[in-house]
N, C-alpha and C positions, 0 to 999 in steps of 0.2 A: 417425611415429605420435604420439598426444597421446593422455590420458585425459579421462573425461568419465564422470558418474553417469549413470545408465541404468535405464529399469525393461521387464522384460520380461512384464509382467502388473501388473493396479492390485493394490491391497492396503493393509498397515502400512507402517513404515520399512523394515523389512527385505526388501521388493523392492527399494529402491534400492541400484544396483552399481557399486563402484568399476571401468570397463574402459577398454581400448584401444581408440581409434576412430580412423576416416581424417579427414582434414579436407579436401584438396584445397587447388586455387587458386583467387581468388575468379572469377567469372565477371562479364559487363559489369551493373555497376553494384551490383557489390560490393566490399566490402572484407575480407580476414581478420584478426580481431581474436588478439594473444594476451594473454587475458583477466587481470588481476592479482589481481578478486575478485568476488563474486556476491553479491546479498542476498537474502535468505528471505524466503517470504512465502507468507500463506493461501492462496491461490491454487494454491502447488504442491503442497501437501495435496490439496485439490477436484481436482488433476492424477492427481495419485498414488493417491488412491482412486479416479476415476474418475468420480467427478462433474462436472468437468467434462472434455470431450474433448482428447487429446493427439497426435491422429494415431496410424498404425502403431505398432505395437510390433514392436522398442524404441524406447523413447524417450527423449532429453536430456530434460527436465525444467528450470525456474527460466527467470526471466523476467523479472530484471534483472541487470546488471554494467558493470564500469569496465574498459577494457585499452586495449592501444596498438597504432595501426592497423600489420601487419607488411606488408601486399600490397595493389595497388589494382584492382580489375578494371577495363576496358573502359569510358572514358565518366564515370571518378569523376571529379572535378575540383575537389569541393567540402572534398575531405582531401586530406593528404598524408601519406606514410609515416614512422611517428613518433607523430602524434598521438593526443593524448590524449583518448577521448569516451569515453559511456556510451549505456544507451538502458534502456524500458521495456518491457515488455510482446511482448516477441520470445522466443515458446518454444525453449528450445534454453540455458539460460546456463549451466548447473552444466556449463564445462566447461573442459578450460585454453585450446583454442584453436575459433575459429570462423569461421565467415561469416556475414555479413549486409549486405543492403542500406544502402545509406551515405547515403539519404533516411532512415534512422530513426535516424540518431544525432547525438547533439548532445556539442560539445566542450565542455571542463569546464577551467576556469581552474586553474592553480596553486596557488590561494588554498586550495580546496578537496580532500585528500588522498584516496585509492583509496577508504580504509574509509566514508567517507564519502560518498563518488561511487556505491558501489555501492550504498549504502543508502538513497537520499537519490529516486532517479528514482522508480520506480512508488510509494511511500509519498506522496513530496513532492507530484507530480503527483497524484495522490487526491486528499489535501487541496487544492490550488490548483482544481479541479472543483469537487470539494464546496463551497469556499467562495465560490470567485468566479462561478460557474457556476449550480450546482442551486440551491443559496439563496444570492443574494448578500449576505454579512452583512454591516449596517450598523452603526454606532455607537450603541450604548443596546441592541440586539440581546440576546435569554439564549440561547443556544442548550443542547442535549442531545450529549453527545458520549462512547459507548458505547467500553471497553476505552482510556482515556484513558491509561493509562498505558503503549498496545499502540505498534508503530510508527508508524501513520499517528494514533493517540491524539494523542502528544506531541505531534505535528507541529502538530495539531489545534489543540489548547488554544493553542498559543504563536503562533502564526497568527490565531486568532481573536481573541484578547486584545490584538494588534496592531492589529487593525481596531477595536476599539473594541467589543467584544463579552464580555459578563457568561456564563462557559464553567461549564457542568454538566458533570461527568463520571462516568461511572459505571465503578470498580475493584472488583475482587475481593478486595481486602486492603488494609488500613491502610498496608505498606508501598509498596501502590502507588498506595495516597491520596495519601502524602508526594509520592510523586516526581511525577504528576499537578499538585501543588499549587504544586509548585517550580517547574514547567513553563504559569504561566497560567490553570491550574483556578482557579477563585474557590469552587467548593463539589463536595464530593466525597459520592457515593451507593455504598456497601457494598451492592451489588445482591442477594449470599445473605443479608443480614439483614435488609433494609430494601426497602419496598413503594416502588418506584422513581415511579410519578404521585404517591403522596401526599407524596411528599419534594420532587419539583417543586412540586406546587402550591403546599408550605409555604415553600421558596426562592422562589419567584415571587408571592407574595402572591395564590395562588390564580387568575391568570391564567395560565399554561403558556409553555412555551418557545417560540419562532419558528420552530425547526426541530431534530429530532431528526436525528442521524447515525449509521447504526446499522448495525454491522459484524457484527451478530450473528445477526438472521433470525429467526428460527421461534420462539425462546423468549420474546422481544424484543418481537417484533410489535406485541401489545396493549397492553403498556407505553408504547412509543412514540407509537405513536395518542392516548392516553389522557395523555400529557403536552403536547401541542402546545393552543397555544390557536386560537382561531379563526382559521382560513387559515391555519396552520401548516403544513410542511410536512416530511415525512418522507420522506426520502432512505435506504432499507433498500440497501446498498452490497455487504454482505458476508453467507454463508452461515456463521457458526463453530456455530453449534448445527443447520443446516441450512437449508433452503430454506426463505423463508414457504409456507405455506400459501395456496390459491384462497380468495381470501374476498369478500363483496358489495360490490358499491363505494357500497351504500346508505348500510353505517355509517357513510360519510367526511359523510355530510350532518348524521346528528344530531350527529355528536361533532365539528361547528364548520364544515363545509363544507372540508375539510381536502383537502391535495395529497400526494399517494402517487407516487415517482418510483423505478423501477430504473436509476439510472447504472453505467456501468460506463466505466472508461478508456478503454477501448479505440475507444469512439465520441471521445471528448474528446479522442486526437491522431490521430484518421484522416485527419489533413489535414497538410502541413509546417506551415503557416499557426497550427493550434491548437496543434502540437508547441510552435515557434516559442515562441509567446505563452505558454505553462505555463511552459517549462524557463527563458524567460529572468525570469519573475517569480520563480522556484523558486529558480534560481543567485542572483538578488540578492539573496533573502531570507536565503539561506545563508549568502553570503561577507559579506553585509553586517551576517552578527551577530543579524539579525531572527527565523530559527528555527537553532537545535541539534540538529542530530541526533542523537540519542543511540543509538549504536555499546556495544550494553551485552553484546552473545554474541559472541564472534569463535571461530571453528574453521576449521581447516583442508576442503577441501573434501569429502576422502576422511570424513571423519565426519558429512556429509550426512544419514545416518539419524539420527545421535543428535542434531543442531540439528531435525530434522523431528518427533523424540516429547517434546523440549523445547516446542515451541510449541504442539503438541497438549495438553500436560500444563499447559499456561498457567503455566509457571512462567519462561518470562520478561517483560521490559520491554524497551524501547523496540526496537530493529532488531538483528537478527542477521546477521551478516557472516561468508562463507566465503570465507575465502583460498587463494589459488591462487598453489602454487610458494613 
């Protein structure tokens, strides 16, 4: 037997359960992982309240982590027992041991440690999308980049400022001005103080950003719109104040003939081929010093509820890491 978080109805934190679960042996073209740690993310909120779908209940929950492959099923060939991978986007992670097809996992250099491995896939991978992908940013590029000093934020700024790109970021606090700022930001937007288009237009000399990245949705929306210049595109990636809203796709004409895009991951490694191409731009970026990832909550896993009303209460920065064992 192994544990594993659990929710048996959506809700707050407090449906997530610390319990005993079976795990079995892997079947062909699996492998069973024993997990070392797991990272947080919005997504398992949207899980756990029920926005978006998790299968049956109960349900595992979390949806990346780092561990070492213990069993190989039928037909793997491509691992071996011992190694060390991670993966994205595979519901089921808050747990210490699992299974999973061993087509979605990618192995992780030495260079690169757990806490970081765990944090580092679905965050990392986001950004590698959003930037090489939905808008490819160029050199001379401003772009908008929403919760900059959030996980896939950091990632953001420091990513983008590598390619040659002049990075808006918009934080909730001076404190997370600085660290946005330390991390690539060239100009930082206090979004409860400050009317976030007239702050672009005033950093952009009144021509608007190339492309808005915006993790935030609903509240967000018209802001975003309203800082892109013409053909600019916005990229609404994440729900954290809710879903946009249905809106005309007339206004995208006057306010500059403008690109409105919902990516989401999970299209961007539905393939090994796109898997492939992210993690291995992601891992060099990583080992090679290019982005940091900043490991700034670390709990054990059994405390899963209180890292879940931490991120809800936006009182943290950059990635939260739950350790296992």
């Amino acid at each position: 037997m192994t544990r594993a978080i659990r929710i048996h109805e959506t809700g707050g934190p407090e449906v997530l359960r610390w319990e005993e679960i079976e795990v079995g042996n892997p079947g062909p073209g699996q492998v069973r992982l024993r997990q070392r740690a797991c990272g947080l993310n919005y997504i398992d909120v949207y899980g756990r309240t029920g926005m978006y779908p998790v299968g049956d209940l109960p349900a595992i929950l979390g949806m990346e982590a780092v561990g070492e492959v213990d069993a190989l099923g039928d037909g793997v060939d491509s691992l071996a027992v011992g190694d060390r991978v991670a993966y994205p986007m595979i519901l089921g992670a808050y747990a210490e041991a699992r299974l999973v097809d061993a087509a979605k996992l990618v192995k992780i250099p030495d260079s690169i440690d757990d806490k970081t491995a765990a944090a580092m896939m679905l965050k990392g991978l986001t950004a590698h999308y959003l930037l090489f992908r939905t808008y490819p940013v160029k050199p001379g590029d401003t772009i908008l980049v929403y919760a900059a000093a959030g996980g896939v934020g950091l990632i953001l700024c420091q990513w983008a400022n590598q390619l040659g790109a002049t990075v808006i970021g918009c934080v909730g606090s001076d404190e997370k001005a600085e660290l946005a700022r330390a991390n690539g930001c060239h100009h930082t937007i206090l979004y409860r103080d400050e009317d976030i288009p007239t702050r672009v237009r005033e950093i952009t000399g009144g021509e608007g950003v190339a492309a808005a990245y915006d993790s935030i949705g609903k509240a967000t929306f018209g802001a975003s719109l309203d800082s892109l210049r013409p053909f600019g595109v916005l990229a609404t990636y994440g729900n954290a104040s809710g879903p946009v809203e249905p809106f005309n796709p007339l206004i995208l004409a006057g306010k500059g003939s403008l690109y409105v895009t919902r990516p989401t991951l999970a299209t961007h490694i539905s393939t090994r081929a796109l898997l492939d191409e992210g993690a291995a731009r992601l891992i060099d970026a990583v080992a090679g010093g290019k982005v940091n990832i900043h490991v700034n909550q670390v709990l054990p896993l059994e405390q899963c509820a209180e890292a879940h009303r931490r991120l809800e209460a936006r009182e943290t920065t950059g990635a939260t890491v739950l350790e296992i064992g």
